[in-house]
C-alpha positions in Angstrom: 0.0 0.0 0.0 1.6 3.1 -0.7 0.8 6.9 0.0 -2.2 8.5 -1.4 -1.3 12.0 -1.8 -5.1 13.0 -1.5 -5.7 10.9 1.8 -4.8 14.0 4.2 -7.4 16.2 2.2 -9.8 13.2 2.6 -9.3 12.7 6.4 -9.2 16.5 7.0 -12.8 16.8 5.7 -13.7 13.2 7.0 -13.3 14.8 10.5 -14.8 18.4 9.8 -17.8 16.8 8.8 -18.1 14.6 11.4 -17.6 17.5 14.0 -19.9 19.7 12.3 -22.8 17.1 12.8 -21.9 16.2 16.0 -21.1 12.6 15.4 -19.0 10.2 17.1 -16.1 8.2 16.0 -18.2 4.8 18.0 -21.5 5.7 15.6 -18.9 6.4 12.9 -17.6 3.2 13.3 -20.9 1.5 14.2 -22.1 2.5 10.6 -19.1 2.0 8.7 -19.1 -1.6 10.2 -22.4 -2.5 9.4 -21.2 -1.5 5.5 -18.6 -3.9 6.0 -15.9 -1.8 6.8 -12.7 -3.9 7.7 -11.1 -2.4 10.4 -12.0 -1.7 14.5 -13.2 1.2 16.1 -9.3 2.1 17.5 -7.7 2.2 14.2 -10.7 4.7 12.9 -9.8 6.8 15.5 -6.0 6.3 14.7 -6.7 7.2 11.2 -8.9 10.2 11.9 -5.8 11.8 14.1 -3.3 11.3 10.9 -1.7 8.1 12.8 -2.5 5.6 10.7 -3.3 5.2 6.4 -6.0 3.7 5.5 -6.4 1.9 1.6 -9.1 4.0 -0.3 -11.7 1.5 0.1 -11.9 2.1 3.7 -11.4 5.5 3.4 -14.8 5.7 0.8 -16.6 3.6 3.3 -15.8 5.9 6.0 -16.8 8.3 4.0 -20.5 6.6 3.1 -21.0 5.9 6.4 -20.6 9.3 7.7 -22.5 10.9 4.8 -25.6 8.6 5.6 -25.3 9.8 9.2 -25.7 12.8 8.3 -28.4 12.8 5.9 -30.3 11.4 9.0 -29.8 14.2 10.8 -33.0 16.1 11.1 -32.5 19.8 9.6 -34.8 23.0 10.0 -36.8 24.1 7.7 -38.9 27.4 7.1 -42.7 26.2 7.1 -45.0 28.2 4.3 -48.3 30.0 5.1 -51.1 27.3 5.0 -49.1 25.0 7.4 -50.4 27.5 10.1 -53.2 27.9 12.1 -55.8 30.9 12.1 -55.2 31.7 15.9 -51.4 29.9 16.5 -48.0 31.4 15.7 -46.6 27.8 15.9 -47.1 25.7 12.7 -49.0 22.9 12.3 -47.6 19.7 11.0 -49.3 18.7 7.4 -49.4 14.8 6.9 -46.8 13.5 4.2 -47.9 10.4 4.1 -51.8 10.3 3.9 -53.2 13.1 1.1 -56.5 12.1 2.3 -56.2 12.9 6.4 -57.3 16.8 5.1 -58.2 17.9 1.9 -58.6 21.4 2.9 -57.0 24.3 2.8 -56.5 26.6 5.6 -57.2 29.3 3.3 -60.4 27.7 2.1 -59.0 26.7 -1.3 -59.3 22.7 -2.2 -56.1 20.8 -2.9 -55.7 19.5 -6.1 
């Protein structure tokens, strides 16, 4: 195995990332494992502090896992005008799944 020259640039963001979501090197690992990542949770944590290399396929599974992490992460989002109430400045949720639960608008228009 010899020295990837874009493996720093890959861990560097690897970690920022991570720290910018707030996840941990165990659910890092936890997830990268369950993709079937090849090596234990100390030699992650080795490789995240530039003391180990990794081979690139590790490195892109690391790098799966923490993406998929953090699309889970739940995000804020700016709600539009008909997912209020008359009377309450908090938004009401609108259901996704079932069309049918309310086919009327807040506004009094019909949904289409």
């Amino acid at each position: 195995m010899g020295f990837d020259p874009s493996e720093p640039e890959q861990r560097a963001m690897l970690r920022s990332a991570l720290e910018a979501a707030g996840i941990s090197v165990g659910d890092l690992w936890l997830h990268y494992f369950s993709l079937g990542g090849a090596v234990g949770e100390y030699e992650v944590e080795a490789y995240l502090q530039g003391l180990l290399a990794l081979p690139a396929l590790q490195r892109d599974l690391l790098a799966m896992a923490a993406n998929e992490l953090i699309e889970e992460i739940p995000r804020p989002r700016a709600p539009y005008s008909d997912e209020f109430t008359g009377d309450a400045a908090e938004p009401r949720l609108q259901p996704e799944a079932d069309e049918s639960a309310d086919q009327s608008r807040p506004d009094g228009q019909d949904r289409e």
